[in-house]
Each structure stands twice: as structure tokens, then as C-alpha cells.
C-alpha positions as CSV (number, residue, x, y, z in Angstrom):
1,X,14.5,92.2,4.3
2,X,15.8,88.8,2.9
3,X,18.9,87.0,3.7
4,X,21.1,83.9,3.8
5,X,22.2,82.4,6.6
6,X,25.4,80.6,7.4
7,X,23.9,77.3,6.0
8,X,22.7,78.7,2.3
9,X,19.1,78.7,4.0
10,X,16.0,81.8,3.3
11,X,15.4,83.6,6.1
12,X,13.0,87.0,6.3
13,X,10.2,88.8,7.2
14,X,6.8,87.4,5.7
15,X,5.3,91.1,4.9
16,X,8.7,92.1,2.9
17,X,8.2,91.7,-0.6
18,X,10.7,94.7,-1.5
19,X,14.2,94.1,-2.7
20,X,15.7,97.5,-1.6
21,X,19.6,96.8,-2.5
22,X,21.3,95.8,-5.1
23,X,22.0,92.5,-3.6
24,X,18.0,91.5,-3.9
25,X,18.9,89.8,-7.8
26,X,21.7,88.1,-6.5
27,X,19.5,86.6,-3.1
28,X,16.2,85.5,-5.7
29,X,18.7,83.8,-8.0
30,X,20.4,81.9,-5.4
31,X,16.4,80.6,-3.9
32,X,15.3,79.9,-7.8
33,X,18.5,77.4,-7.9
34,X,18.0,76.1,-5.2
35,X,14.4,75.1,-6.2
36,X,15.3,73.7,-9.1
37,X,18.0,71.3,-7.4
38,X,15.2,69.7,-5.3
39,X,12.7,69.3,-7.8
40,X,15.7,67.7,-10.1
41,X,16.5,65.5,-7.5
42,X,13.3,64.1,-6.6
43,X,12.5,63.3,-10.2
44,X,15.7,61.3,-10.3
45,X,14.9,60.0,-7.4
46,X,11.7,58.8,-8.9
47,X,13.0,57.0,-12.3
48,X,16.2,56.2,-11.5
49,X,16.8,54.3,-8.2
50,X,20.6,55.1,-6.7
51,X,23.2,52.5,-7.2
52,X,22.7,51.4,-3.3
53,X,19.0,50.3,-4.4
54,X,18.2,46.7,-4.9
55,X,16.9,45.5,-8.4
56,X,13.8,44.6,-6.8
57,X,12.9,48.4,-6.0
58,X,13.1,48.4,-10.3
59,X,10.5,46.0,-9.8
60,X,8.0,48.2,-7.6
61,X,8.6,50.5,-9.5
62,X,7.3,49.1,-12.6
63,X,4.8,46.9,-10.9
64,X,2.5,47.9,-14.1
65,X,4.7,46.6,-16.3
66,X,5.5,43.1,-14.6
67,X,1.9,42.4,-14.5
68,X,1.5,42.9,-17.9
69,X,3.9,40.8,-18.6
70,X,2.3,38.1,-16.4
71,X,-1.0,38.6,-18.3
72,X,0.0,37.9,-21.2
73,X,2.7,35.0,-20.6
74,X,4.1,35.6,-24.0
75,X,8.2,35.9,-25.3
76,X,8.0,39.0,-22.9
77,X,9.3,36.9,-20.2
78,X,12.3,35.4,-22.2
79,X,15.5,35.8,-20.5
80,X,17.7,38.1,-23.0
81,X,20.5,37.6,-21.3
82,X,20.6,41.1,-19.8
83,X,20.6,40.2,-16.2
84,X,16.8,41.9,-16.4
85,X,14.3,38.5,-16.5
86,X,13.6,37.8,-12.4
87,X,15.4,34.8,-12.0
88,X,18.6,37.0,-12.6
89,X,17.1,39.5,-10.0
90,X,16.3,36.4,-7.5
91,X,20.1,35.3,-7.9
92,X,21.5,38.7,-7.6
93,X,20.2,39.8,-4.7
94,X,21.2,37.4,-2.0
95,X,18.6,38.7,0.0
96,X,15.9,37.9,-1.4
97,X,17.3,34.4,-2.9
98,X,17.3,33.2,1.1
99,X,13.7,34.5,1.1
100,X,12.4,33.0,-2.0
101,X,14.0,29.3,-1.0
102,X,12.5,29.5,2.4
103,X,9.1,29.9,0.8
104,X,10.2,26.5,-1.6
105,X,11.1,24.8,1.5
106,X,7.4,25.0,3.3
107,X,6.1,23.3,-0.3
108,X,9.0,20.4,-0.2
109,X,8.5,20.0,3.3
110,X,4.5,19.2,2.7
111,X,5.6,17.1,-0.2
112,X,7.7,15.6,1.7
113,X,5.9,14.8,4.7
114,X,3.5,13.3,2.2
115,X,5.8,11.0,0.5
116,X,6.9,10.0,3.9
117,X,3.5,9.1,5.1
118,X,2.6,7.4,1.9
119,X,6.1,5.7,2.4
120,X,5.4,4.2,5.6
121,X,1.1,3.4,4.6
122,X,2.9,1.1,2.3
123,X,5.0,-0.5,4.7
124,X,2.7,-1.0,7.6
125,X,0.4,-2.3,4.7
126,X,3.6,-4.7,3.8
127,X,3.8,-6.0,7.2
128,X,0.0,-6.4,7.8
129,X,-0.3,-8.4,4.8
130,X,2.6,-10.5,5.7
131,X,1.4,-11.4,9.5
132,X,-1.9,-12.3,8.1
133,X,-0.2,-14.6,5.9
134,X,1.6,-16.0,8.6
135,X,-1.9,-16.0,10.6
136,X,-3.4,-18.2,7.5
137,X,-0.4,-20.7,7.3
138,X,0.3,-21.1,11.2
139,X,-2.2,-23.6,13.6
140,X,-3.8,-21.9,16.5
141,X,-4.7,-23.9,18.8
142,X,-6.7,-21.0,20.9
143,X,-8.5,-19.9,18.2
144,X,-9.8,-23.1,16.8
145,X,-11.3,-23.4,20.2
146,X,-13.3,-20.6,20.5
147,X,-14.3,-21.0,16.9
148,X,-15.3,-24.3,18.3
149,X,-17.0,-23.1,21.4
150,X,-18.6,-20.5,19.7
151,X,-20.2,-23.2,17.4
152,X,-21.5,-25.7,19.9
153,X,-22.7,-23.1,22.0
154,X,-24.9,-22.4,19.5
155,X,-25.7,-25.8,18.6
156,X,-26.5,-26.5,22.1
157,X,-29.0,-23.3,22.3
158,X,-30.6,-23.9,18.9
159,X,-31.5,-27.4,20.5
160,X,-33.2,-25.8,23.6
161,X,-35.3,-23.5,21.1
162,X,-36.7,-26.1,18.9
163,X,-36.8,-29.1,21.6
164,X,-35.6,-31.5,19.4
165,X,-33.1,-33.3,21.4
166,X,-33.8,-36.5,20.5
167,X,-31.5,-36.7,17.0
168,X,-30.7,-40.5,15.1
169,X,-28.4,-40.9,13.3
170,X,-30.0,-40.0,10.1
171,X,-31.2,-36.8,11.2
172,X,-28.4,-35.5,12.9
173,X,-27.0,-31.9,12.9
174,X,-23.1,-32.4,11.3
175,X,-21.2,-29.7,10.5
176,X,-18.2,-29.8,7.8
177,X,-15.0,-28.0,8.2
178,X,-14.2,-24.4,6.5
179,X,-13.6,-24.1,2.8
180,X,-15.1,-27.7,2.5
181,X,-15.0,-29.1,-1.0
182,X,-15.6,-32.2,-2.9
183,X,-12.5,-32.5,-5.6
184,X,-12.7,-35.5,-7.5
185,X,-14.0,-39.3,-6.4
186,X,-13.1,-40.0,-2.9
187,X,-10.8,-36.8,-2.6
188,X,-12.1,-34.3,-0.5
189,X,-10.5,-31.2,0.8
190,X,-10.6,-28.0,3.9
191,X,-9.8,-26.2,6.6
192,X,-8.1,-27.3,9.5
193,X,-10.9,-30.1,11.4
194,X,-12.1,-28.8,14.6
195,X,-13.9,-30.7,17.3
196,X,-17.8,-29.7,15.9
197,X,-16.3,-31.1,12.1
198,X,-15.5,-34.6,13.6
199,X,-19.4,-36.3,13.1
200,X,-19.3,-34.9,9.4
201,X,-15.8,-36.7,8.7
202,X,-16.8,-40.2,10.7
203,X,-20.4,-40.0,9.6
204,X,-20.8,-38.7,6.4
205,X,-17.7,-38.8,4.5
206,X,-16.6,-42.1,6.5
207,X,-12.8,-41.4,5.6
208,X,-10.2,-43.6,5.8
209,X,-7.1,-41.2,5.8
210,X,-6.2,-37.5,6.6
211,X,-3.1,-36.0,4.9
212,X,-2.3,-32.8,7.1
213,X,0.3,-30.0,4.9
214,X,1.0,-28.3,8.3
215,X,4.6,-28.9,10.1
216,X,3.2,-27.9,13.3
217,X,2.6,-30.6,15.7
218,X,-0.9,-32.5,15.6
219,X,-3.5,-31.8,17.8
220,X,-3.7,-34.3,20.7
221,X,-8.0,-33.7,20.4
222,X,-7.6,-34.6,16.8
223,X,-5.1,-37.4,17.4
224,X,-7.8,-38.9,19.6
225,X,-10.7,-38.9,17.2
226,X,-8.7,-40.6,14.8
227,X,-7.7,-42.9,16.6
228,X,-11.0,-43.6,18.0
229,X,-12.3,-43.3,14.3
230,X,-9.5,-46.0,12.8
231,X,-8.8,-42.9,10.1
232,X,-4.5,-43.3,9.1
233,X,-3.1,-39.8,9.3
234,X,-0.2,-38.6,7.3
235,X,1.6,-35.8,7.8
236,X,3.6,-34.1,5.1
237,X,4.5,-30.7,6.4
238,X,5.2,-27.9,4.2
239,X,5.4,-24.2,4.3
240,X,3.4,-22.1,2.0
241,X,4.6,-20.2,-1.0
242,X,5.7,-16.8,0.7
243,X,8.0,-13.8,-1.0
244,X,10.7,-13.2,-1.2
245,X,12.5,-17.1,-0.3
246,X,10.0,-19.2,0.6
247,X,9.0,-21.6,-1.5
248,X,7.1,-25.3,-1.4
249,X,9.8,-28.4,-2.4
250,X,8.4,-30.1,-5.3
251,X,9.2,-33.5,-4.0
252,X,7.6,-32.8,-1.4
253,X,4.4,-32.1,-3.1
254,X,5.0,-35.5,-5.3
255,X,5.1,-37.7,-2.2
256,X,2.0,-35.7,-0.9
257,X,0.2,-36.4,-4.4
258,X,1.1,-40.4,-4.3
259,X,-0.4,-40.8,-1.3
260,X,-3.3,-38.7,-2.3
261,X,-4.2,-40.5,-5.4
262,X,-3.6,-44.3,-4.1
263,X,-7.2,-45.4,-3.9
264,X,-6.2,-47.3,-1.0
265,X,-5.9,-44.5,1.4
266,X,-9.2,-43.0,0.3
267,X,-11.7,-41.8,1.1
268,X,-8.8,-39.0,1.7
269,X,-9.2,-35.3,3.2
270,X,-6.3,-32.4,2.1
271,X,-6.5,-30.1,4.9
272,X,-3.7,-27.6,5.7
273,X,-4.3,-24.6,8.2
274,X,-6.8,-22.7,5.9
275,X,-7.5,-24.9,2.8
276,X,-6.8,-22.3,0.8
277,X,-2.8,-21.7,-0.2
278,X,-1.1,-25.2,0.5
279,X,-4.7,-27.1,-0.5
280,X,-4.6,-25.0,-3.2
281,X,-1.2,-26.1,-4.8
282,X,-2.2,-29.4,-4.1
283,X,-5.7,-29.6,-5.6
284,X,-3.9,-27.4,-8.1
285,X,-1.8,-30.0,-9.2
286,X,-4.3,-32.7,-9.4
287,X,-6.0,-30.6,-11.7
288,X,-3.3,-30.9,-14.1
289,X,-3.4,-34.2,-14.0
290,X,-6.7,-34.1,-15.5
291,X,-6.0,-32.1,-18.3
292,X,-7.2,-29.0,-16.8
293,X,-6.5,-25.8,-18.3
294,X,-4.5,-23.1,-16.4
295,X,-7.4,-21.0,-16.5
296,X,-9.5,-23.1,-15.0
297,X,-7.1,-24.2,-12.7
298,X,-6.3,-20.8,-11.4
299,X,-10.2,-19.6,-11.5
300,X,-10.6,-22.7,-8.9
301,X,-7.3,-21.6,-6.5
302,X,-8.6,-17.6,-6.6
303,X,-12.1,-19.2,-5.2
304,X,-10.9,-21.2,-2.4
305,X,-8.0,-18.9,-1.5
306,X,-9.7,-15.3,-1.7
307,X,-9.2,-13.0,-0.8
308,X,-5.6,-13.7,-0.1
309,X,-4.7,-15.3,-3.3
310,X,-1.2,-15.7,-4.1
311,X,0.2,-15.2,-7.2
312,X,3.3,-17.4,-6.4
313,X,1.3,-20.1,-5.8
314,X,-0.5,-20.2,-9.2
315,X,3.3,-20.0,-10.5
316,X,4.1,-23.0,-8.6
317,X,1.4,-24.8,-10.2
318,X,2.1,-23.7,-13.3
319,X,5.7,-24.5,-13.2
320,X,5.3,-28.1,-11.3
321,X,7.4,-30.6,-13.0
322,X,4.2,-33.4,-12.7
323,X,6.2,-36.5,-14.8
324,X,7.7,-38.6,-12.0
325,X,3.9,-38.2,-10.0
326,X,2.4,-39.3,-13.9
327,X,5.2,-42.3,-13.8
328,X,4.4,-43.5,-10.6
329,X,0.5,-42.7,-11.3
330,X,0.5,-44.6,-14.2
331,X,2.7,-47.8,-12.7
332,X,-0.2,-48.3,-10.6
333,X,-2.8,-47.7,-12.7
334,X,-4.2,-44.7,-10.6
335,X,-4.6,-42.3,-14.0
336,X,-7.1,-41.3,-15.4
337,X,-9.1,-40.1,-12.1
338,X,-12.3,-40.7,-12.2
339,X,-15.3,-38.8,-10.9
């Protein structure tokens, strides 16, 4: 026997296939219905999503589709204006906008964790560069002495090896100062003189003045060798040519270049801390007054100052007003300079 229960469900026997009433076409009919209903639903359920699904189920659903799409990156992708291209489906479902900006976020952050490392390589580099400068235009008093140590202590053990300590004064070890250079006639220029340098500028060069570019005070050590040495010091201090305000007075480079290029104060040494940036713009300027051209001028200040060379320097030499240094040069007869 078959029946319906309260609930519209089939119950019966399993060995009952008879329909003995008249109420069997009735029961089948209901069952057949009731089939129907399921297998109608589930096929709606399968191509058409209810109205509480989210547009990105669409999207599962036609997975095939979308990577077709992908493949072939053609129109197939323009936006219609129908709400159905996926940035309309990213801004529609709130959802899945929050999701999609979190992944952006772990890309910007790495882009931006970049740019903030390159940002502050740039300025440690910015500061490096600056307290080297300072470390080129500033006297140290501690480290020309162990420069100077480390020099004579060698000079000292190189006599022991070769046992020639008996030295006249013809064959005697002198050493010159850094970034030593002959310029023109009895104008020499380098680095700061340290005690080891002081035989070379007595001895061989046999100067008669120093003109220091520094502002720093003297050494007392280098005070005394002059002194001892009858060399005239003069001391025209100056700060080097330094972004973004620091510049060297061009009177004050005039008054350094008169007393440079008076033949009584030579044989004359330039030195500043280095010999390279203040030097430079000195030598620099002498060159002019030879006629040199810029090209050669600034081949010469790259040499001497590298690898630190300063490109406001070279524009300070290029932009030196040099006619009162010609007038006074020429009143006395100094010009031309001769080799």
C-alpha cells in the first residue's frame, strides 16, 4: 500500500507495486510532480544564481568563459556599460572590494618600503659626502701626526735594512708633501706640510714664503720650522666652495693671487688642507691668467682634486672677475708669467 503522510511525503511497503483503489492515480500523480519540482529547481539552481548570490558566483560559474576572455585580451574585455566587466563586480560587491585592496596594499607597501630605503641611501649618501668634504677642508692636527709617524717610522726602519745611515746632504732621503706640484716658475703648490715634508721645502725647493688658505689656527710645529727656516708665512683663510651657501669671496682670492704672483715672495708654496679644492681655485685662476683655456683649466683641477671634484669650484673659476688682479699685475710688471 502507498500513502501520504501529513508532510506530502511517500511512504509504503517496498514489495507493493499494486495500486488496489481508485486513489492509486491520484497518489503516482502527486510523486511524478513532485519529481519534477526538484529536478526544475536544481537546474535553476544551476544557471541562474538566486538574487541573494553575489555576482562573483556568475563568475565561477562561467570560469570557462572568463579565461577565454583572458586568453585572448581582445574588445571582449571592454566595459559596455552593463555593470558586467569585473571592475563593476569588484565595486559592487563591497566584499570583495575590501579584499581585492588588501591584496594592492601588500604591493604598495613593498614599493613603498623601497622608495623609503632608496630615500634614506640617498640621504645617508648626502651626508657622507658632505662630512668628507668637511674632513678635506678642516686641519687635523691628530691625523697629520700619525700620517707623520707612520712615515718616519718607516724611514727609520728602511735605514736599519740597508745600513746606510751615514746620508750628506746631497744624498739625502726628502720627502715632499701630498698632491705636490710644480705650477709655474717659482710657484709651487700641496697638501698641508707635515713634519717628514719640512727637508724637501728648506732643502730642495729653498722657499722663501708659505701662503696657507686654511682659517684654522697654524700649527705651533710648523710655526717653528719657519721660523727656524727664515720662510714669511701668510695666511689668507678661506672656506671652500660648499652647496648650498658657501662660497669663496673673490677679494679674497685677489689679495691671495697678489701676493702669490709678486716675485718677491717667491719661491712661494699654495697649500690649503688637501691641495686639492681651495689650491685648486687658486692655481685655477692663475691659469687664466695665462691664457689657458677652460678645458684645460678644468682637466688640471679634476686631476689634483679627484676624486672629490667640485663642480662649484670650476664655476668659481670660470666666473672670477680677474681685471683688478690683471691691473695690479700689470702695474708691477708681474704679467706675463714666465716658466
Amino acid at each position: 500500500m502507498i500513502h501520504t503522510n501529513n508532510n506530502g511525503s511517500l511512504n509504503g511497503d517496498d514489495d507493493n507495486n499494486v495500486i488496489n483503489n481508485d486513489e492509486g492515480d491520484i497518489i503516482v500523480s502527486r510523486k511524478n510532480a513532485h519529481i519534477n519540482n526538484i529536478r526544475n529547481k536544481n537546474n535553476n539552481e544551476r544557471n541562474c544564481p538566486s538574487p541573494c548570490s553575489s555576482k562573483i558566483d556568475e563568475l565561477i560559474l562561467n570560469e570557462t568563459d572568463i579565461i577565454r576572455m583572458i586568453k585572448e585580451e581582445g574588445p571582449v574585455l571592454t566595459d559596455y556599460g552593463d555593470g558586467s566587466d569585473i571592475h563593476h563586480i569588484i565595486s559592487d560587491d563591497r566584499i570583495l572590494e575590501g579584499e581585492f585592496n588588501e591584496v594592492l596594499k601588500q604591493f604598495r607597501k613593498g614599493s613603498d618600503i623601497l622608495n623609503l630605503r632608496d630615500n634614506e641611501t640617498t640621504i645617508e649618501r648626502g651626508i657622507n659626502d658632505l662630512e668628507d668634504e668637511d674632513e678635506d677642508d678642516v686641519y687635523d692636527s691628530k691625523e697629520h701626526h700619525a700620517k707623520s709617524k707612520e712615515i718616519l717610522s718607516y724611514s727609520t726602519k728602511h735605514t736599519v735594512d740597508t745600513g746606510n745611515s751615514v746620508e750628506t746632504e746631497e744624498n739625502e732621503e726628502v720627502i715632499p708633501p701630498e698632491n705636490f706640484s710644480h705650477v709655474i716658475g717659482e710657484i709651487y703648490r700641496s697638501s698641508f706640510p707635515r713634519i717628514e715634508n719640512f727637508p724637501f721645502l728648506k732643502k730642495r725647493l729653498k722657499l722663501k714664503s708659505i701662503i696657507v688658505l686654511i682659517p684654522e689656527e697654524y700649527p705651533q710645529e710648523n710655526f717653528d720650522f719657519l721660523e727656524e727656516s727664515n720662510i714669511k708665512l701668510f695666511q689668507v683663510g678661506m672656506s671652500g666652495n660648499k652647496e648650498p651657501f658657501v662660497n669663496i669671496p673673490s677679494d679674497l682670492l685677489t689679495n691671495a693671487l697678489e701676493i702669490v704672483l709678486n716675485p718677491a715672495n717667491q719661491p712661494i708654496l699654495i697649500h690649503c688642507n688637501r691641495g686639492k679644492h681651495r689650491t685648486g681655485c687658486l692655481v685655477g685662476c692663475i691659469r687664466k691668467l695665462q691664457n689657458w683655456s677652460l678645458t684645460m683649466i678644468f682637466d688640471e683641477y679634476r686631476r689634483f682634486a679627484f676624486p672629490k671634484a667640485r663642480a662649484l669650484d670650476q664655476q668659481f673659476i670660470e666666473m672670477y672677475d680677474d681685471k683688478e688682479i690683471k691691473r695690479i699685475a700689470n702695474r708691477n710688471n708681474w704679467l706675463p708669467l714666465q716658466w
